[in-house]
DOKOL-350828 format. One record per atom (N, C-alpha, C): residue number from 1; y, z, x. Coordinates in pm, whole numbers, m for minus. Example, Ala and Ser with C-alpha at 12.3 -4.5 7.8 and 13.67 -1.06 7.14 Angstrom:
REM DOKOL-350828
<1 <m569 780 1319>>
<1 <m450 780 1230>>
<1 <m330 780 1320>>
<2 <m225 708 1285>>
<2 <m106 714 1367>>
<2 <3 787 1290>>
END
This chain:
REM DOKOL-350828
<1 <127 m760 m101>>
<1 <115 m735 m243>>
<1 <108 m868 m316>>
<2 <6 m900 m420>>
<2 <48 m980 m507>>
<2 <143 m991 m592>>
<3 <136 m1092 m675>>
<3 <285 m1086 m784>>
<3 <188 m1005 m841>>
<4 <36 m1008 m902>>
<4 <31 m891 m962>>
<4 <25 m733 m916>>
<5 <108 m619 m953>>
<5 <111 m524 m895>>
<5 <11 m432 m983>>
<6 <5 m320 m892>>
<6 <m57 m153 m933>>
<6 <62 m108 m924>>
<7 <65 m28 m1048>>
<7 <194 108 m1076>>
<7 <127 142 m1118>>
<8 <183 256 m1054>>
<8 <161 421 m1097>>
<8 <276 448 m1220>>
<9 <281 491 m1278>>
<9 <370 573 m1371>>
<9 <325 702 m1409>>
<10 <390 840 m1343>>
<10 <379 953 m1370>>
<10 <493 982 m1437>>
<11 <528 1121 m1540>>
<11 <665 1215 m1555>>
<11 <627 1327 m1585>>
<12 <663 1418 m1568>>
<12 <640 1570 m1611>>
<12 <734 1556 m1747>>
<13 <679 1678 m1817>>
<13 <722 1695 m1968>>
<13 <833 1660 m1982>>
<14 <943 1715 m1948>>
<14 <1057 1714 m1998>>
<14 <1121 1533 m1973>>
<15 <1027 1478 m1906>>
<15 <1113 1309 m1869>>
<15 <978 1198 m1902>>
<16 <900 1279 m1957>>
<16 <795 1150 m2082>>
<16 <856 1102 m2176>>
<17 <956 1140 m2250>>
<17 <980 1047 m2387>>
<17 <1109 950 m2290>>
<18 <1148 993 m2159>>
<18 <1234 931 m2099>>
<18 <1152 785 m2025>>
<19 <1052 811 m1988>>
<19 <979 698 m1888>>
<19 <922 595 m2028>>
<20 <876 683 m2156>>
<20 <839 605 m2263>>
<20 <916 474 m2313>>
<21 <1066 529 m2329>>
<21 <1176 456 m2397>>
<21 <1211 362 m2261>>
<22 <1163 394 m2113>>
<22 <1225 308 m1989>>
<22 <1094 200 m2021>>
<23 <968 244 m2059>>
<23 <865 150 m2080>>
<23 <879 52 m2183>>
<24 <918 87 m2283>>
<24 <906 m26 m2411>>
<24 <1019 m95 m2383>>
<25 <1130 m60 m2330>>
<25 <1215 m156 m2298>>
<25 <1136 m277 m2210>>
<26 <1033 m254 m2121>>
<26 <1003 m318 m1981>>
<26 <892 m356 m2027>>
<27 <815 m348 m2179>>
<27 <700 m350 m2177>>
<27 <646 m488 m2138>>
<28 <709 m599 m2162>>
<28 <686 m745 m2125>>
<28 <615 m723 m1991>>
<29 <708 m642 m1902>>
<29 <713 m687 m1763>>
<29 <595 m610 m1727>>
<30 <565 m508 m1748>>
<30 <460 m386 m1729>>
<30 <318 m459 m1809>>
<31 <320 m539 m1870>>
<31 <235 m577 m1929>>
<31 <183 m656 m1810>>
<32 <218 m735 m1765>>
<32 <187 m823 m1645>>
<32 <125 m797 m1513>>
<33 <147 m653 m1507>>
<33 <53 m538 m1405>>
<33 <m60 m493 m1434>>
<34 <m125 m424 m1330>>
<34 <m190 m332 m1360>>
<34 <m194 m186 m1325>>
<35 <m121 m75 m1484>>
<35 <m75 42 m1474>>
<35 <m188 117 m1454>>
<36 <m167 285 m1400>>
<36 <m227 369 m1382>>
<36 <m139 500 m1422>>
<37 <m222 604 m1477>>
<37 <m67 717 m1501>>
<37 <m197 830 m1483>>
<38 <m115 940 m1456>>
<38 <m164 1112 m1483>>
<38 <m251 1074 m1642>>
<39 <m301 1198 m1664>>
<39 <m357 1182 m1764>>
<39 <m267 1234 m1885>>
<40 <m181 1327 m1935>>
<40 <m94 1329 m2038>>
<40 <m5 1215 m2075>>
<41 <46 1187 m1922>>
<41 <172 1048 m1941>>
<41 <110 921 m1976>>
<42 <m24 897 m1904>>
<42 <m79 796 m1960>>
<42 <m143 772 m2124>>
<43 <m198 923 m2133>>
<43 <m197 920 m2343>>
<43 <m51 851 m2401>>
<44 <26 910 m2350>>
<44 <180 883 m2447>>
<44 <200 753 m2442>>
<45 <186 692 m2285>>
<45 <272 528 m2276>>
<45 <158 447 m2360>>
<46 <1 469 m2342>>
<46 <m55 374 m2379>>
<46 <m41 382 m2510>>
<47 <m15 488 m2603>>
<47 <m2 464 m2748>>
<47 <132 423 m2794>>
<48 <219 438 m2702>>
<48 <348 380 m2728>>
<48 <364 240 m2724>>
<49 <314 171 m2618>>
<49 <341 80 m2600>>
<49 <207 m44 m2628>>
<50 <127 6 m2675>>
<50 <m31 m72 m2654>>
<50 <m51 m119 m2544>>
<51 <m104 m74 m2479>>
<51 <m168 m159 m2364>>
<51 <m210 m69 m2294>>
<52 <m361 m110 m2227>>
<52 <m420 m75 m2167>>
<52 <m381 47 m2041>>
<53 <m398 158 m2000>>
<53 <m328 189 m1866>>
<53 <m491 298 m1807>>
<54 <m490 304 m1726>>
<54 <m586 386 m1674>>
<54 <m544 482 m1629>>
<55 <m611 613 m1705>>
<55 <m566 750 m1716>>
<55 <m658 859 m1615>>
<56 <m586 883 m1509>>
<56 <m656 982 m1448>>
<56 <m611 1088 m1509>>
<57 <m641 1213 m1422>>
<57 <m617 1340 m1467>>
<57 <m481 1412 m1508>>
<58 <m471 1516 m1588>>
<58 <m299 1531 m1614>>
<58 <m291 1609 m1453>>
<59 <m154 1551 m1425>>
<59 <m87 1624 m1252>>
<59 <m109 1778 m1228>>
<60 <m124 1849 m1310>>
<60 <m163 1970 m1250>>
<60 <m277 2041 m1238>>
<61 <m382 1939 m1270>>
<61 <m502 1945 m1291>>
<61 <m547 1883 m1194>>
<62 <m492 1811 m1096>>
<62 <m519 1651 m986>>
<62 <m460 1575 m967>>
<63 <m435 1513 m1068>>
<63 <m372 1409 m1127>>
<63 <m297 1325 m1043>>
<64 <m167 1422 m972>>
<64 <m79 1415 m887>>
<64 <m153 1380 m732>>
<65 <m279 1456 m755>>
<65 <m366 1405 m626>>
<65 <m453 1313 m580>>
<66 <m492 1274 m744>>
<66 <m561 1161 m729>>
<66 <m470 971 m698>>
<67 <m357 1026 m791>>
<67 <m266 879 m750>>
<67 <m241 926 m590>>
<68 <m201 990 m516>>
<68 <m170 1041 m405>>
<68 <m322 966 m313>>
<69 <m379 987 m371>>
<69 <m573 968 m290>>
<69 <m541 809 m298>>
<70 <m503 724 m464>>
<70 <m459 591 m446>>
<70 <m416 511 m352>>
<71 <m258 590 m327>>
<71 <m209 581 m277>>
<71 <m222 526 m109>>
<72 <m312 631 m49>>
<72 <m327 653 77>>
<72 <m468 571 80>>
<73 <m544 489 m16>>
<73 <m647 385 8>>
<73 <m636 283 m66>>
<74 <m507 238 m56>>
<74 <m434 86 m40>>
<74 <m415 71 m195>>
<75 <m432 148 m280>>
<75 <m451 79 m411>>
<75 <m362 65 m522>>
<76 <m237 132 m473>>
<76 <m154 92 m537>>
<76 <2 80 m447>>
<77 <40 m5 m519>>
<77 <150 m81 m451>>
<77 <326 m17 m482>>
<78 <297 36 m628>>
<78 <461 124 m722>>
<78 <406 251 m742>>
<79 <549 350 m708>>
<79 <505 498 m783>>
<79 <654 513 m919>>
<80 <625 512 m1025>>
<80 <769 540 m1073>>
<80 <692 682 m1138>>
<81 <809 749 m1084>>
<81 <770 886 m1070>>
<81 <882 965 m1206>>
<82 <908 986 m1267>>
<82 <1043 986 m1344>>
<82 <998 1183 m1346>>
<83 <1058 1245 m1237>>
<83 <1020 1428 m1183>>
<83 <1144 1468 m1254>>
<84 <1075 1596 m1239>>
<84 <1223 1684 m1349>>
<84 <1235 1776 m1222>>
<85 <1383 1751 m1140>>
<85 <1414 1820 m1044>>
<85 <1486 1967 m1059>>
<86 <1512 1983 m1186>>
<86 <1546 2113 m1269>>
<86 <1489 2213 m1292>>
<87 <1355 2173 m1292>>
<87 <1240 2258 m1427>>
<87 <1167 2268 m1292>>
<88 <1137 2404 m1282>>
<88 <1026 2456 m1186>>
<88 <892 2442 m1235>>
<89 <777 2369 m1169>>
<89 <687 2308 m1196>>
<89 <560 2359 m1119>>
<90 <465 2440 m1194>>
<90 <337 2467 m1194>>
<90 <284 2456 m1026>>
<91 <232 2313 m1045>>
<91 <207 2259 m906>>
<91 <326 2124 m842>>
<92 <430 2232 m781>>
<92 <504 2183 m764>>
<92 <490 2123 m569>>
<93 <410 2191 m532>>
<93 <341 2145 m409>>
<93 <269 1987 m397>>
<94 <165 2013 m533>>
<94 <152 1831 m566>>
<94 <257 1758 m548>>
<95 <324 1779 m683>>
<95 <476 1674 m607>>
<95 <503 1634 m534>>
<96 <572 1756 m438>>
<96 <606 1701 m288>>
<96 <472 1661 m215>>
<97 <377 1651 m224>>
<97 <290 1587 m171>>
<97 <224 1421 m209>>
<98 <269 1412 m312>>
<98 <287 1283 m415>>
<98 <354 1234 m362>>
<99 <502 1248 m346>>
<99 <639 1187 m298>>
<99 <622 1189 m130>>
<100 <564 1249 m53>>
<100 <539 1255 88>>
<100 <456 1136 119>>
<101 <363 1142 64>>
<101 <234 1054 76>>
<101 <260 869 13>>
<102 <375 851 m52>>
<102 <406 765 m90>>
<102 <495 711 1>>
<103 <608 789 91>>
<103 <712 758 195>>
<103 <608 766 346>>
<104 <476 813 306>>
<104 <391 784 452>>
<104 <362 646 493>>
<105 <290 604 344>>
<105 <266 448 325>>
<105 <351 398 300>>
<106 <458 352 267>>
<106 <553 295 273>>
<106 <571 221 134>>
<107 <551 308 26>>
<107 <525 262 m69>>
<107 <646 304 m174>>
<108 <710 157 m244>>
<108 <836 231 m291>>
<108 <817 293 m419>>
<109 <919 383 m474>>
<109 <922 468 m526>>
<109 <1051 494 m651>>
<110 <1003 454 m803>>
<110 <1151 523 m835>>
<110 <1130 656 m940>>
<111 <1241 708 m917>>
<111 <1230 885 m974>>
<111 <1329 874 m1111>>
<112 <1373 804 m1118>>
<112 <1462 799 m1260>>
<112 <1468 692 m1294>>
<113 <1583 687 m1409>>
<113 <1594 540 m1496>>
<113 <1652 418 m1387>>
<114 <1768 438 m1344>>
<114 <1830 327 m1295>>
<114 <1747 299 m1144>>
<115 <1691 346 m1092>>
<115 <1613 309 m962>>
<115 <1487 229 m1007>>
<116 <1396 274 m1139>>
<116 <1326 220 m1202>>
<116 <1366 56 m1293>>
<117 <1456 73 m1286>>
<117 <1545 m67 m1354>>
<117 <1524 m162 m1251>>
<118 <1648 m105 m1100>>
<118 <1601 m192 m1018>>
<118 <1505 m221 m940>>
<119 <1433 m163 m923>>
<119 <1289 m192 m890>>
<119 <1229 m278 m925>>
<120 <1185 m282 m1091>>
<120 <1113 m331 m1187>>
<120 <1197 m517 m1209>>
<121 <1322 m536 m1153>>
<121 <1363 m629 m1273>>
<121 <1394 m690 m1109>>
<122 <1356 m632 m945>>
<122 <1390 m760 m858>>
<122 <1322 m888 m857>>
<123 <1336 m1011 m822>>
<123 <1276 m1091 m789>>
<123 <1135 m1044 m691>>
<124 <1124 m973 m666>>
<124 <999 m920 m563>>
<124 <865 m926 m663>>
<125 <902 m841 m765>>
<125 <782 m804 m817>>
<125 <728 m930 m906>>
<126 <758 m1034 m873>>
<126 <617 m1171 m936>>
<126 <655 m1249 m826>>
<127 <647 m1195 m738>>
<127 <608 m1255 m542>>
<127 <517 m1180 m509>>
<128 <437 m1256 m439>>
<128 <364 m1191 m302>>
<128 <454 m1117 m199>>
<129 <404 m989 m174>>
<129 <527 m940 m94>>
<129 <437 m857 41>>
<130 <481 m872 141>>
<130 <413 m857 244>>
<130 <506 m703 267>>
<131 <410 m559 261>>
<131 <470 m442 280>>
<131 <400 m424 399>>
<132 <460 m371 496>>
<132 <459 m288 611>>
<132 <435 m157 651>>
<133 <303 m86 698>>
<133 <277 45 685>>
<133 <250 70 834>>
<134 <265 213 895>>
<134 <247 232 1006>>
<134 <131 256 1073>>
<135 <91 237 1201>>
<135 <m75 260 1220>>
<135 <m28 378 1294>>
<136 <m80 450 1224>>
<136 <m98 607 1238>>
<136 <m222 608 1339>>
<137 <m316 524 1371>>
<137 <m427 564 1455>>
<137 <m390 517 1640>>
<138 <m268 428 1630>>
<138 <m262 403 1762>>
<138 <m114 476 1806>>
<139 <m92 476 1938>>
<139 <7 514 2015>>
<139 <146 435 1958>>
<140 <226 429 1969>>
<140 <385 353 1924>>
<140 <404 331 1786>>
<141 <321 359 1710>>
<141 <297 334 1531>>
<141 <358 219 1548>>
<142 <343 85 1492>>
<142 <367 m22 1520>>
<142 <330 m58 1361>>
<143 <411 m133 1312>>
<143 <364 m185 1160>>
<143 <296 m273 1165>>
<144 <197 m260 1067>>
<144 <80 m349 1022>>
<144 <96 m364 864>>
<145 <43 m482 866>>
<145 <76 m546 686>>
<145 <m32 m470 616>>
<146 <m29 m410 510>>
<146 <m54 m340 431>>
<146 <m197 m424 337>>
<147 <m338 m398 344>>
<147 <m418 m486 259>>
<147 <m459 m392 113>>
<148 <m394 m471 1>>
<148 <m446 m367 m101>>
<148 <m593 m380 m167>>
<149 <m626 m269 m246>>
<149 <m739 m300 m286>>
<149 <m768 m277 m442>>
<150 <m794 m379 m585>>
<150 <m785 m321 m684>>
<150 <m884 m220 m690>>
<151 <m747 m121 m767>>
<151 <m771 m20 m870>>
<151 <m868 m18 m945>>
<152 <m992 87 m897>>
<152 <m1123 129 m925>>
<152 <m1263 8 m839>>
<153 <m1175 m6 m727>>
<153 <m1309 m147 m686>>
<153 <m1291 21 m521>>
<154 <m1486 m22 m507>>
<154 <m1478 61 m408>>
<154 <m1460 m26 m262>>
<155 <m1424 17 m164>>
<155 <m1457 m66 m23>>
<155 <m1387 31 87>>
<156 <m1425 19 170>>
<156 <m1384 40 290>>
<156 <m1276 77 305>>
<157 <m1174 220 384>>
<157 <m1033 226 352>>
<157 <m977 126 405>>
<158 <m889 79 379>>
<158 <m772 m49 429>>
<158 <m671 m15 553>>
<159 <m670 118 565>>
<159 <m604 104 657>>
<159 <m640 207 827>>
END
């Protein structure tokens, strides 16, 4: 990973004005990336906070499948996922397939405020950070360093 990262930032309804208020606190730092969100969450943060974010589809429409598709062709590096584990959810299969597909690649992940804190505020994230993913195509899965690819550039899958 570079110091510059890809995040994802998704939330379902009830934890958008929650990931909003975790954003403008962080906006310095988030500014320094390059974000991607669902398509509802990404309307809200980018008018909240100005700045640019690239809006795929709202999650129950894709959304959830397309960062997931990201995901699994190197292109992003953060999922802060801020899920409402309460509220029974539409396509709640996305989800767990969002959150599966993110612990396949080895890609970390935070689901609320304080995991999103530390995540966001380690020394890691303005390092180059060498992540480790498994080769699923050979015998012993053996880790191999992870090559990313920016967000919306086409090429070859990476892994």
């Amino acid at each position: 990973m570079q110091p510059r990262k890809n995040i994802a930032l998704v939330a379902h309804d009830n934890r958008k004005h929650e990931l909003l208020e975790w954003a403008k606190f962080n906006r310095s730092l988030l500014a320094q990336h390059t974000l991607c969100s669902t398509g509802t969450t990404g309307a809200v943060l980018e008018q909240g906070l100005s700045i640019d974010i690239i809006k795929l589809r709202s999650g129950p429409l894709g959304g959830d499948q397309q960062i997931g598709a990201k995901i699994s062709q190197g292109e992003l590096d953060f999922l802060i996922f801020f899920w409402d584990p309460l509220s029974p959810q539409p396509h709640d299969t996305d989800v767990k397939a969002l959150l599966r597909i993110a612990t396949v690649w080895n890609i970390p992940v935070a689901c609320n405020r304080a995991s999103a804190d530390f995540m966001i505020s380690l020394p890691l994230m303005a390092q180059d950070y060498r992540r480790l993913v498994p080769d699923y195509e050979h015998p012993g899965l053996q880790l191999l360093p992870a090559r990313l690819v920016p967000i919306g550039h086409e090429s070859d899958p990476p892994f």
